[in-house]
Chimera marker file (.cmm) of the C-alpha trace (Angstrom):
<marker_set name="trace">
<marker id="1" x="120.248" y="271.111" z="-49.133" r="1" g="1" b="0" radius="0.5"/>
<marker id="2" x="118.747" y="268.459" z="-51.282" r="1" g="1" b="0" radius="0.5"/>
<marker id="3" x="121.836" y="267.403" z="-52.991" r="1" g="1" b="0" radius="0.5"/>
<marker id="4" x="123.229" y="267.026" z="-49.574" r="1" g="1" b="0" radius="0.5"/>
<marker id="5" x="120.661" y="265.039" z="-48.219" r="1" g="1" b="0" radius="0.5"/>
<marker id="6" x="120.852" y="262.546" z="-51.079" r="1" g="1" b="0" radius="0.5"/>
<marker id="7" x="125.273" y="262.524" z="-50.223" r="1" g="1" b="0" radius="0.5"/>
<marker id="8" x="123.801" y="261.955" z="-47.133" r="1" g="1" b="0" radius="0.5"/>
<marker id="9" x="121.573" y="259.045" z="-47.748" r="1" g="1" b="0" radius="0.5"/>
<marker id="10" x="124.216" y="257.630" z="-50.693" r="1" g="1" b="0" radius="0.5"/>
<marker id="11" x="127.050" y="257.570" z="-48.121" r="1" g="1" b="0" radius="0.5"/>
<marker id="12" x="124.638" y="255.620" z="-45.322" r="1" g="1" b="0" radius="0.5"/>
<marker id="13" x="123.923" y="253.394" z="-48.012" r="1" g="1" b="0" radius="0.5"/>
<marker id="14" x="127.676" y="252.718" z="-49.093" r="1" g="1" b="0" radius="0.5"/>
<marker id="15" x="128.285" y="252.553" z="-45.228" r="1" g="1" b="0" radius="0.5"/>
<marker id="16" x="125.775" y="249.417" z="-44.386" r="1" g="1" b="0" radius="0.5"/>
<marker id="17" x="127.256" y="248.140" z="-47.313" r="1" g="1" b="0" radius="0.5"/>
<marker id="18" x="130.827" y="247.794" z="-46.525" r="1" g="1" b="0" radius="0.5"/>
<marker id="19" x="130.359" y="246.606" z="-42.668" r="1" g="1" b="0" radius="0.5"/>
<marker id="20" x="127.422" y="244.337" z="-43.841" r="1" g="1" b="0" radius="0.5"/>
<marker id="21" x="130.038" y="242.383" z="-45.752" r="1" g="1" b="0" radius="0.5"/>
<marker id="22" x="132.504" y="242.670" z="-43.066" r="1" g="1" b="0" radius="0.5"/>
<marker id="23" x="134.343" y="238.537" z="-42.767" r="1" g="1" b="0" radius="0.5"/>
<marker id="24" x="131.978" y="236.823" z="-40.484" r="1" g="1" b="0" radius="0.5"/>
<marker id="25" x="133.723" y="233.425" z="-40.423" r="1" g="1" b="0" radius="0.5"/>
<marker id="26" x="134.001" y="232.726" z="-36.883" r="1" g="1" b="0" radius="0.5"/>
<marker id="27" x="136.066" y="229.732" z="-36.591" r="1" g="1" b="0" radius="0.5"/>
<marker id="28" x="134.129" y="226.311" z="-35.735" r="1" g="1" b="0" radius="0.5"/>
<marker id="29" x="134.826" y="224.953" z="-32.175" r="1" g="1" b="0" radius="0.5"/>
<marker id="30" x="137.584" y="221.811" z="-32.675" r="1" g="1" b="0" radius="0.5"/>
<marker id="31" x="136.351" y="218.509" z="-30.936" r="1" g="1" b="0" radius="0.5"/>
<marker id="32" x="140.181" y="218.171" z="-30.341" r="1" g="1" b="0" radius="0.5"/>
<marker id="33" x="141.193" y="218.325" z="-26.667" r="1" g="1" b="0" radius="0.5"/>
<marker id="34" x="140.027" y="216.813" z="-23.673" r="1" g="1" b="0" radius="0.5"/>
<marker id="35" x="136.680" y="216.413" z="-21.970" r="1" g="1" b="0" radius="0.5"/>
<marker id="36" x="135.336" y="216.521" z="-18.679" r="1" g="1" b="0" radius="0.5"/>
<marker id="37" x="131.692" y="214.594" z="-18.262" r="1" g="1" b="0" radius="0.5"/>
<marker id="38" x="129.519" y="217.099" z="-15.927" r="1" g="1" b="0" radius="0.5"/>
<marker id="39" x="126.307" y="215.589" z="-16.497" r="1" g="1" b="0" radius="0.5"/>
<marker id="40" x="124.209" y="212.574" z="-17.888" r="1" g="1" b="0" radius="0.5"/>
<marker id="41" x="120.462" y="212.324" z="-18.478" r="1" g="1" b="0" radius="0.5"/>
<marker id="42" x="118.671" y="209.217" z="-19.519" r="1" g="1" b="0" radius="0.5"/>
<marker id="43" x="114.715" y="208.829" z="-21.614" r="1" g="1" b="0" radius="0.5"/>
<marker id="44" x="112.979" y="206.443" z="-21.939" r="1" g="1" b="0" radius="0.5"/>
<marker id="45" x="110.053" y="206.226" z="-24.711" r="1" g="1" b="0" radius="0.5"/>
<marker id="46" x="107.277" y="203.724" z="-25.507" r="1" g="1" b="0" radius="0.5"/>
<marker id="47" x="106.708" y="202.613" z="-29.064" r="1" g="1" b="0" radius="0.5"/>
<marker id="48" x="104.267" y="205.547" z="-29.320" r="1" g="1" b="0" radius="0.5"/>
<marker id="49" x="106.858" y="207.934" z="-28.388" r="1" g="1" b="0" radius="0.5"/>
<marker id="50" x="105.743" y="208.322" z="-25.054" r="1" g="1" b="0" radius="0.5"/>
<marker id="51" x="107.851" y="209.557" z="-22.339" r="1" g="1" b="0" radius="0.5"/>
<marker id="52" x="107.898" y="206.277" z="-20.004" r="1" g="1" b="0" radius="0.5"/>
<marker id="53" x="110.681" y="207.339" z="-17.488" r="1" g="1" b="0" radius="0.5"/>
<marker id="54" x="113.144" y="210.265" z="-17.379" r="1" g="1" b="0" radius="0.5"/>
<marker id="55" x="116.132" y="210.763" z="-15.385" r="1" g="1" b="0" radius="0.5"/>
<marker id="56" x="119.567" y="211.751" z="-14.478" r="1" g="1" b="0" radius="0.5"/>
<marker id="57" x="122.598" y="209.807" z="-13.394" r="1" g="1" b="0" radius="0.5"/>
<marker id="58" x="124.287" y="211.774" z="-10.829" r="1" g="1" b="0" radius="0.5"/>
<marker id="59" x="128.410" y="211.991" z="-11.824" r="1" g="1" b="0" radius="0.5"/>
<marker id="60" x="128.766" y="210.753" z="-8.213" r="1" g="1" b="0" radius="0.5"/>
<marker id="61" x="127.801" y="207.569" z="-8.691" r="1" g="1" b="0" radius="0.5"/>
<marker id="62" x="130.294" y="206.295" z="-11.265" r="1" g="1" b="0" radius="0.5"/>
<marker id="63" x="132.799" y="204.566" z="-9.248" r="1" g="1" b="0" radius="0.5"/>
<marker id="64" x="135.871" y="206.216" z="-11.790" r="1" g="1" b="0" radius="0.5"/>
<marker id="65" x="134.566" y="209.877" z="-11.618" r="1" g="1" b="0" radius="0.5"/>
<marker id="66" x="137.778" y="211.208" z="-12.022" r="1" g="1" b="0" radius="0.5"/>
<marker id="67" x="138.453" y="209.462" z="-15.255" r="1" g="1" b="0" radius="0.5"/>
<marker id="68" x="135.377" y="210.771" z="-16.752" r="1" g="1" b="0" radius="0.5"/>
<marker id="69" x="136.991" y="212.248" z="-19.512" r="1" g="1" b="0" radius="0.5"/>
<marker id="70" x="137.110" y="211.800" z="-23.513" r="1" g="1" b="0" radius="0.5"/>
<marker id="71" x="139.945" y="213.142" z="-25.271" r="1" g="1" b="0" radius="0.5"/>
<marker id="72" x="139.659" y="213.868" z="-29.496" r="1" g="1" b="0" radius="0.5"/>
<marker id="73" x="142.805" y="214.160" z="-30.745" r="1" g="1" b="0" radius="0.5"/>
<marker id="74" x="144.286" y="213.440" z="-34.675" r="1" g="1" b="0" radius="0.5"/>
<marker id="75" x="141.361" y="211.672" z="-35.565" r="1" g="1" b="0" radius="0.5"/>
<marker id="76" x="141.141" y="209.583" z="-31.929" r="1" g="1" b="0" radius="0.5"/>
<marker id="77" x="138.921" y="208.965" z="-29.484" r="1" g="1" b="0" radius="0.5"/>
<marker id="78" x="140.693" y="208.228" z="-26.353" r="1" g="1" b="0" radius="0.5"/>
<marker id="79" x="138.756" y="207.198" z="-23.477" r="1" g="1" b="0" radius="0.5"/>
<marker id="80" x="139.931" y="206.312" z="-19.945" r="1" g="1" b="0" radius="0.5"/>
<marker id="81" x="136.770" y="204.460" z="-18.795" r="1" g="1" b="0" radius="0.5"/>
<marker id="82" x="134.501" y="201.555" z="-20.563" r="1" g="1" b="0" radius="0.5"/>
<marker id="83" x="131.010" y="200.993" z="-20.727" r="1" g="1" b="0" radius="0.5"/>
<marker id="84" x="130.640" y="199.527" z="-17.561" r="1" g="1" b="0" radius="0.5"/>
<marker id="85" x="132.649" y="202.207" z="-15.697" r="1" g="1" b="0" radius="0.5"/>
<marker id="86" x="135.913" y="200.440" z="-15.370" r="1" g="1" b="0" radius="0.5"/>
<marker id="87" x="139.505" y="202.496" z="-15.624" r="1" g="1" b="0" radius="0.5"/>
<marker id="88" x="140.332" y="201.101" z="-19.027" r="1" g="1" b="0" radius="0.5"/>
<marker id="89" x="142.077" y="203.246" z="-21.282" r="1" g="1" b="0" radius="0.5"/>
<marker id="90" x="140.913" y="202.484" z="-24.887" r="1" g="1" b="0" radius="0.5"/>
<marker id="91" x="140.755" y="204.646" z="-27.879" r="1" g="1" b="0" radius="0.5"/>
<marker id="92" x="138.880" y="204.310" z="-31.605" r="1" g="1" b="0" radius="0.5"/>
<marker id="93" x="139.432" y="205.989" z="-34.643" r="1" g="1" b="0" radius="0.5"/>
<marker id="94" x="136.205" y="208.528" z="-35.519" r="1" g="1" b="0" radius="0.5"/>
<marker id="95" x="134.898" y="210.975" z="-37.674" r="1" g="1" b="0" radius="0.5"/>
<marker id="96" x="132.645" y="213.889" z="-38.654" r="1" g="1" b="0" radius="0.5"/>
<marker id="97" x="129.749" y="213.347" z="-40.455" r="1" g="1" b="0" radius="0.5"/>
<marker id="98" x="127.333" y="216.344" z="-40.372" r="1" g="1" b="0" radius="0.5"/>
<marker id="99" x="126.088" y="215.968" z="-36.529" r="1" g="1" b="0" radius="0.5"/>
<marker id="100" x="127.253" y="212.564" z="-36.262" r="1" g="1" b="0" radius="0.5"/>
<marker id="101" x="130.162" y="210.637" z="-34.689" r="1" g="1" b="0" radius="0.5"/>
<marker id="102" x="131.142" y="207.214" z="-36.801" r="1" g="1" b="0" radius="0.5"/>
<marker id="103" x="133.779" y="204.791" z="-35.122" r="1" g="1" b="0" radius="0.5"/>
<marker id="104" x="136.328" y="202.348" z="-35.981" r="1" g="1" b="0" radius="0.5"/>
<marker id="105" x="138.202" y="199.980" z="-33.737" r="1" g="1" b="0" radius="0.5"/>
<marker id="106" x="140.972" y="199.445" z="-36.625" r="1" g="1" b="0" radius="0.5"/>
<marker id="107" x="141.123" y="199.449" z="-40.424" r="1" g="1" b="0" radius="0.5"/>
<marker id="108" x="139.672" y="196.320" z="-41.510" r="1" g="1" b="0" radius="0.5"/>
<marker id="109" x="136.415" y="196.984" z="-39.187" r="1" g="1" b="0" radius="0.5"/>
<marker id="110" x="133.203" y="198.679" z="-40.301" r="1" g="1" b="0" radius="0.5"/>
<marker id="111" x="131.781" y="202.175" z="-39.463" r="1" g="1" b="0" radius="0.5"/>
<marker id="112" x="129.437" y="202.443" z="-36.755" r="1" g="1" b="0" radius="0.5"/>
<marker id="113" x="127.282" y="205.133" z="-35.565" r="1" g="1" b="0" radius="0.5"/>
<marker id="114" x="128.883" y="206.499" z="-31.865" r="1" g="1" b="0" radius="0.5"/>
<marker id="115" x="126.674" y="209.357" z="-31.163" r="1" g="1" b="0" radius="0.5"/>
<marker id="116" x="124.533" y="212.224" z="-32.145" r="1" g="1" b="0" radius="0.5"/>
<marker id="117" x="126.804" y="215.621" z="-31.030" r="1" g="1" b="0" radius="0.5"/>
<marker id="118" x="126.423" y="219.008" z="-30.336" r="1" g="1" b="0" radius="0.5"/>
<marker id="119" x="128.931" y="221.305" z="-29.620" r="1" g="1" b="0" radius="0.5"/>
<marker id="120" x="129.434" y="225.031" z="-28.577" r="1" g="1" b="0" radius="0.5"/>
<marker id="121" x="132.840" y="226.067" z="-27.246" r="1" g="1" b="0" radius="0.5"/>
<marker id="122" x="133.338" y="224.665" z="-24.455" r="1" g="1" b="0" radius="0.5"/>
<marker id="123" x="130.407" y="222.284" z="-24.443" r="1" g="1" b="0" radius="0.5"/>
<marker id="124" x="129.904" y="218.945" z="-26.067" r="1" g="1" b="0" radius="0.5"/>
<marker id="125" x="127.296" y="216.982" z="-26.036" r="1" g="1" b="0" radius="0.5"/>
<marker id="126" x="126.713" y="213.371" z="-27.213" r="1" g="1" b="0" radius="0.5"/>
<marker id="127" x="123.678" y="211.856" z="-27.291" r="1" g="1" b="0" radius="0.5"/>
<marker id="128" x="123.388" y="208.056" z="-27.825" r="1" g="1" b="0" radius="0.5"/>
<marker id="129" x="120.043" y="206.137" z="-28.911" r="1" g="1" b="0" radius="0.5"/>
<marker id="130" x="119.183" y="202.767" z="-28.439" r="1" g="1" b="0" radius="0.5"/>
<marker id="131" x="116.003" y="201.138" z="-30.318" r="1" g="1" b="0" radius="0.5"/>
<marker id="132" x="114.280" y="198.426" z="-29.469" r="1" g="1" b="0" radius="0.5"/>
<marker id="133" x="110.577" y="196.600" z="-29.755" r="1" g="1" b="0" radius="0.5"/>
<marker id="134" x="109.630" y="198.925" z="-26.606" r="1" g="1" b="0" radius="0.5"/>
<marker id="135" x="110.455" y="201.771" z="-27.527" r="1" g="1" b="0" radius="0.5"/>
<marker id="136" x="113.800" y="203.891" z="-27.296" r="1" g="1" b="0" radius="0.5"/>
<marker id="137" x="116.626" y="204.861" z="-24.908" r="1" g="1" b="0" radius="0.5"/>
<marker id="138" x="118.532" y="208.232" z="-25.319" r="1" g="1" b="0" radius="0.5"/>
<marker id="139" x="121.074" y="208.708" z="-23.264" r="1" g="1" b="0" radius="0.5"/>
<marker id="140" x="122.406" y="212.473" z="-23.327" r="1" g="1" b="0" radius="0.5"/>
<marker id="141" x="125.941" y="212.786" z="-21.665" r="1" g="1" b="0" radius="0.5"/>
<marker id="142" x="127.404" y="216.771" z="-20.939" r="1" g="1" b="0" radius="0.5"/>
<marker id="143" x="131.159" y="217.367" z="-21.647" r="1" g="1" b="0" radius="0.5"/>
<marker id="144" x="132.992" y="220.366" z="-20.539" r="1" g="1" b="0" radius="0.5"/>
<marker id="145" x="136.396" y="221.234" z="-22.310" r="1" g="1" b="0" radius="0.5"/>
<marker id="146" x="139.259" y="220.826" z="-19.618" r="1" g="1" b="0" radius="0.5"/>
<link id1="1" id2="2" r="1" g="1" b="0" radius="0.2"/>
<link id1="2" id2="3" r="1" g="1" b="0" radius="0.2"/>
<link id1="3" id2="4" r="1" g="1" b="0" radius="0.2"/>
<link id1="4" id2="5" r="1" g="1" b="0" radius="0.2"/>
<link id1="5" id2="6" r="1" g="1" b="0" radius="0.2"/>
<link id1="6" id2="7" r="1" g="1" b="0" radius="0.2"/>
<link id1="7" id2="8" r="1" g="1" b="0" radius="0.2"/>
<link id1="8" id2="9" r="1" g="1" b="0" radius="0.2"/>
<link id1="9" id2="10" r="1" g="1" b="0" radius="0.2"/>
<link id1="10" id2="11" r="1" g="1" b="0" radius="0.2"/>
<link id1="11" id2="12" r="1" g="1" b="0" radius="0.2"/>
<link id1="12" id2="13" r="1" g="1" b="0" radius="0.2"/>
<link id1="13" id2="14" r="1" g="1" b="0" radius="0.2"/>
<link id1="14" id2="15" r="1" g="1" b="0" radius="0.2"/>
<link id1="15" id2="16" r="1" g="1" b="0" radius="0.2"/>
<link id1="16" id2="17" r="1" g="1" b="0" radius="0.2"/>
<link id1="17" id2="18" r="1" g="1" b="0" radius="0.2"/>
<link id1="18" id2="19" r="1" g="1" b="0" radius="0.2"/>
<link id1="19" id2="20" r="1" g="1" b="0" radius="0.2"/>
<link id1="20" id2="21" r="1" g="1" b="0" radius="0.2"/>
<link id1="21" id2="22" r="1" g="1" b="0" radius="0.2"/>
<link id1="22" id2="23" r="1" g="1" b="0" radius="0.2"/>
<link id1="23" id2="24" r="1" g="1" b="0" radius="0.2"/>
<link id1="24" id2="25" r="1" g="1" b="0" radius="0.2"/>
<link id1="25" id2="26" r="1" g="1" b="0" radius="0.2"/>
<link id1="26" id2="27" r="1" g="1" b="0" radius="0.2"/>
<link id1="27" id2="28" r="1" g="1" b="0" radius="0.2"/>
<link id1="28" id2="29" r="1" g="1" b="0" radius="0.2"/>
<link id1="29" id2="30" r="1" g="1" b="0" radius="0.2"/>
<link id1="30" id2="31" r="1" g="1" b="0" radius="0.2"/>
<link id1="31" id2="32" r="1" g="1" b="0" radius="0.2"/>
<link id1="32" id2="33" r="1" g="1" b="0" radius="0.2"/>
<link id1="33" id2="34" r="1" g="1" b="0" radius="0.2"/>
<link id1="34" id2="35" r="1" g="1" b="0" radius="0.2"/>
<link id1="35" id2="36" r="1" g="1" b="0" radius="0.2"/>
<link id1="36" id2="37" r="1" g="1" b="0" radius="0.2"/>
<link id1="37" id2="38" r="1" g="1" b="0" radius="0.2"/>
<link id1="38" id2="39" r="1" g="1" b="0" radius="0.2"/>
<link id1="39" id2="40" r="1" g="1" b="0" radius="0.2"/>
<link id1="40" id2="41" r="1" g="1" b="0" radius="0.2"/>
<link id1="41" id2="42" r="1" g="1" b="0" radius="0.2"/>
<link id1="42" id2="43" r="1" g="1" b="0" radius="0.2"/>
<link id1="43" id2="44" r="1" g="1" b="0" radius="0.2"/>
<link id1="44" id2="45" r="1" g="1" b="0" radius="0.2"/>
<link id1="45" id2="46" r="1" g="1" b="0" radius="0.2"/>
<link id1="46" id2="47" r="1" g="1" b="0" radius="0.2"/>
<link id1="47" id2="48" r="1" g="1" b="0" radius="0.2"/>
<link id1="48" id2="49" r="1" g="1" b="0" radius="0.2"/>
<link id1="49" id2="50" r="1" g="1" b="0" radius="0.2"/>
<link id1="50" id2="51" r="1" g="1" b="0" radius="0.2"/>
<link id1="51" id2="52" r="1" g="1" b="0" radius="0.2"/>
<link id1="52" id2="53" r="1" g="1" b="0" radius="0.2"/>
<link id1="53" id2="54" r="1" g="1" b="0" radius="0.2"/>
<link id1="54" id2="55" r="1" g="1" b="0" radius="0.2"/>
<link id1="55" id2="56" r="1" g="1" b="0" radius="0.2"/>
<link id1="56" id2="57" r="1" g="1" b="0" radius="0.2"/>
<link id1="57" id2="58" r="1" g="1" b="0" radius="0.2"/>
<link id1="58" id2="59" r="1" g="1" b="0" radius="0.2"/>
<link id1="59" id2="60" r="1" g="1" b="0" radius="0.2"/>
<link id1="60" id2="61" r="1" g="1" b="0" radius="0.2"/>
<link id1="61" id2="62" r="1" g="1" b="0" radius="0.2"/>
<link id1="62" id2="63" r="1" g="1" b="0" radius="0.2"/>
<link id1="63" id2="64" r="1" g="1" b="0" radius="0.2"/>
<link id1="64" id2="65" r="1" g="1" b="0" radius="0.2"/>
<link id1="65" id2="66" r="1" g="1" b="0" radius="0.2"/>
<link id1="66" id2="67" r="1" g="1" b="0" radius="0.2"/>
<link id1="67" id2="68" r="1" g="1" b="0" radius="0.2"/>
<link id1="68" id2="69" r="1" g="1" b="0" radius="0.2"/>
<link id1="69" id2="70" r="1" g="1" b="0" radius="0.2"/>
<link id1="70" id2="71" r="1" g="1" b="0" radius="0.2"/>
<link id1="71" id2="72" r="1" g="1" b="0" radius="0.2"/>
<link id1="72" id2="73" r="1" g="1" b="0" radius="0.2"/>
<link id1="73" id2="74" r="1" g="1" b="0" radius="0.2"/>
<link id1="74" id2="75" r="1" g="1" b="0" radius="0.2"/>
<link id1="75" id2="76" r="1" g="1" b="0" radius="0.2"/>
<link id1="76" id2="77" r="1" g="1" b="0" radius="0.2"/>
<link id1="77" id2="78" r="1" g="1" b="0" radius="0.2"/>
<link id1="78" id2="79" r="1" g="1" b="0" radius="0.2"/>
<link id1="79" id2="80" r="1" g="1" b="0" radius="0.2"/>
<link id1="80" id2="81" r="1" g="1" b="0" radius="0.2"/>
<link id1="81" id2="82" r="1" g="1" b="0" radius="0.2"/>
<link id1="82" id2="83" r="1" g="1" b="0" radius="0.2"/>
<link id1="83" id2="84" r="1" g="1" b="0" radius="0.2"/>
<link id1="84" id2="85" r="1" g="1" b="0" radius="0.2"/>
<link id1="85" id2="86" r="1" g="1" b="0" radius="0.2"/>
<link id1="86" id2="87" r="1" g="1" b="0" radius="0.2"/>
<link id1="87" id2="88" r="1" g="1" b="0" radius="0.2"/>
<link id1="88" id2="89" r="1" g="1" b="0" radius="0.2"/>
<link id1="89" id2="90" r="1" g="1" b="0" radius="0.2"/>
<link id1="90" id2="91" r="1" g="1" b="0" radius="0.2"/>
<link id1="91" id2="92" r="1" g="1" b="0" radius="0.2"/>
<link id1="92" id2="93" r="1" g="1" b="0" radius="0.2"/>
<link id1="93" id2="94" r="1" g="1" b="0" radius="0.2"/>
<link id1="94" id2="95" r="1" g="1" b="0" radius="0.2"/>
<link id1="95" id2="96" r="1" g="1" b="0" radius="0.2"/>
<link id1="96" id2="97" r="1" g="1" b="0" radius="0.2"/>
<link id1="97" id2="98" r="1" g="1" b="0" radius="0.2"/>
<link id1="98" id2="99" r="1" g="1" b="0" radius="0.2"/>
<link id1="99" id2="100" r="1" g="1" b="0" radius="0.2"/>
<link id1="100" id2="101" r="1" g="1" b="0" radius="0.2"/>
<link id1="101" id2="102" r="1" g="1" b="0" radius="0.2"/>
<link id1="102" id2="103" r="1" g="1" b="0" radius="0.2"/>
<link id1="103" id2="104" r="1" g="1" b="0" radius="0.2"/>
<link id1="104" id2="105" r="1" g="1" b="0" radius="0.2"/>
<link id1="105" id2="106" r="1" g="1" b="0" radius="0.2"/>
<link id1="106" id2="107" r="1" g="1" b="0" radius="0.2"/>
<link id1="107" id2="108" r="1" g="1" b="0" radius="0.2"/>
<link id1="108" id2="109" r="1" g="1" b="0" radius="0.2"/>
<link id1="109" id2="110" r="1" g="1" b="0" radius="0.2"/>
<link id1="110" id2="111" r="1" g="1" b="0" radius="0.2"/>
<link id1="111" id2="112" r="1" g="1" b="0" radius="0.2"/>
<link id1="112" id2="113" r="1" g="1" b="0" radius="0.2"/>
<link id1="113" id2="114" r="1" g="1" b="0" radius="0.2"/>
<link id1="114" id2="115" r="1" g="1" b="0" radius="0.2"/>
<link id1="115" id2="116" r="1" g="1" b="0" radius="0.2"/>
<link id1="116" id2="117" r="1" g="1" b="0" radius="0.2"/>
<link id1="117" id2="118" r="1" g="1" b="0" radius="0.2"/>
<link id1="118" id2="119" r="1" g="1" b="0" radius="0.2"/>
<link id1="119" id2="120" r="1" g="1" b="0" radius="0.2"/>
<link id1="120" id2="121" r="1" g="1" b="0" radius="0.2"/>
<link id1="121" id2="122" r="1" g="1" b="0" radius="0.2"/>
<link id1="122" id2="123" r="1" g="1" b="0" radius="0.2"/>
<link id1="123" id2="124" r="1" g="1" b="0" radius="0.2"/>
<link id1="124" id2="125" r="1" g="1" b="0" radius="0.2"/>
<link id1="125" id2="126" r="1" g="1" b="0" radius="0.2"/>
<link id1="126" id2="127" r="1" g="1" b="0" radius="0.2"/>
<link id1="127" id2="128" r="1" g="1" b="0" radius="0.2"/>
<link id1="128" id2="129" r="1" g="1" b="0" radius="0.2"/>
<link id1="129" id2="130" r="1" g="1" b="0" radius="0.2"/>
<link id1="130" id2="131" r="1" g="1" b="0" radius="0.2"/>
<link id1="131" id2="132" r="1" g="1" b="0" radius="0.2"/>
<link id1="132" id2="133" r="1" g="1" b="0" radius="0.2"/>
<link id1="133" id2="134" r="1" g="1" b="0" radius="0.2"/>
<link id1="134" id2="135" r="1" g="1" b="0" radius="0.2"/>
<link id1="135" id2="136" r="1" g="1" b="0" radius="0.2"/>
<link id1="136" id2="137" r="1" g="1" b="0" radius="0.2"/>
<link id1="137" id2="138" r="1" g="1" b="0" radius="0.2"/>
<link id1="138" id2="139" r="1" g="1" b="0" radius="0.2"/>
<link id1="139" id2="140" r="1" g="1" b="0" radius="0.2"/>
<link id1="140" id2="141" r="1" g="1" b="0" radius="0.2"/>
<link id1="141" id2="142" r="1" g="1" b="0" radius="0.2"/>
<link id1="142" id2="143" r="1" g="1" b="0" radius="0.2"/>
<link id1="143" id2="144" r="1" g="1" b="0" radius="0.2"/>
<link id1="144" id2="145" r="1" g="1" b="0" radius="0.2"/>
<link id1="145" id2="146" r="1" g="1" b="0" radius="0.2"/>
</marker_set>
């Protein structure tokens, strides 16, 4: 019985073993594709890092809401709107560095911070931050994968 139990106990062992070391590579969500905004939040901070204002821009208000999209694709960022909302379609070269997104308008121009990102499978988000001697802007803007 007690050379069973040990079998018994060396066989559990083995067992965790094996499917502990099972290939746990889950691919990494692609930015690649195209990008609906759903959502943008603005904050505001003091110097001190206080919260001075907080709010959200309702995706009604943007005059081209149905050309809220970003689109990644072979190194690209293609957007159909500008900063001020117009239906421009204008695109930059990017990429990846660690949780950051860095921009160039062509080959002979410098890198330049575009945004902070997260992103999950079917959610990206970018935030952007603008310092100044008042404080700081974030601007946090929602993308769902089309």
């Amino acid at each position: 019985m007690k050379k069973l139990s040990t079998l018994f106990i060396i066989l559990l062992g083995v067992f965790s073993i094996v499917t502990s070391c099972k290939d746990n590579d889950d691919p990494q969500p692609s930015l690649d594709g195209k990008w609906s905004l759903v959502k943008a939040d603005v904050k505001v901070t003091d110097g001190n890092g206080n919260v001075v204002n907080s709010f959200n821009i309702p995706i009604s208000q943007f005059a081209e809401k149905d050309k809220l999209e970003l689109e990644f694709n072979n190194g690209k960022i293609i957007s159909q709107v500008d900063a001020n909302g117009n239906a421009v379609v204008s695109s930059v070269n990017y990429r990846v560095d660690n949780n950051t997104l860095l921009v160039k308008a062509n080959d002979a121009s410098p890198e330049e911070l575009f945004a902070i990102y997260s992103l999950f499978s079917k959610e990206l988000t970018l935030t952007f931050v603008e310092i100044n001697d008042d404080g700081k802007i974030e601007t946090k803007l929602v993308y769902n994968r089309k």
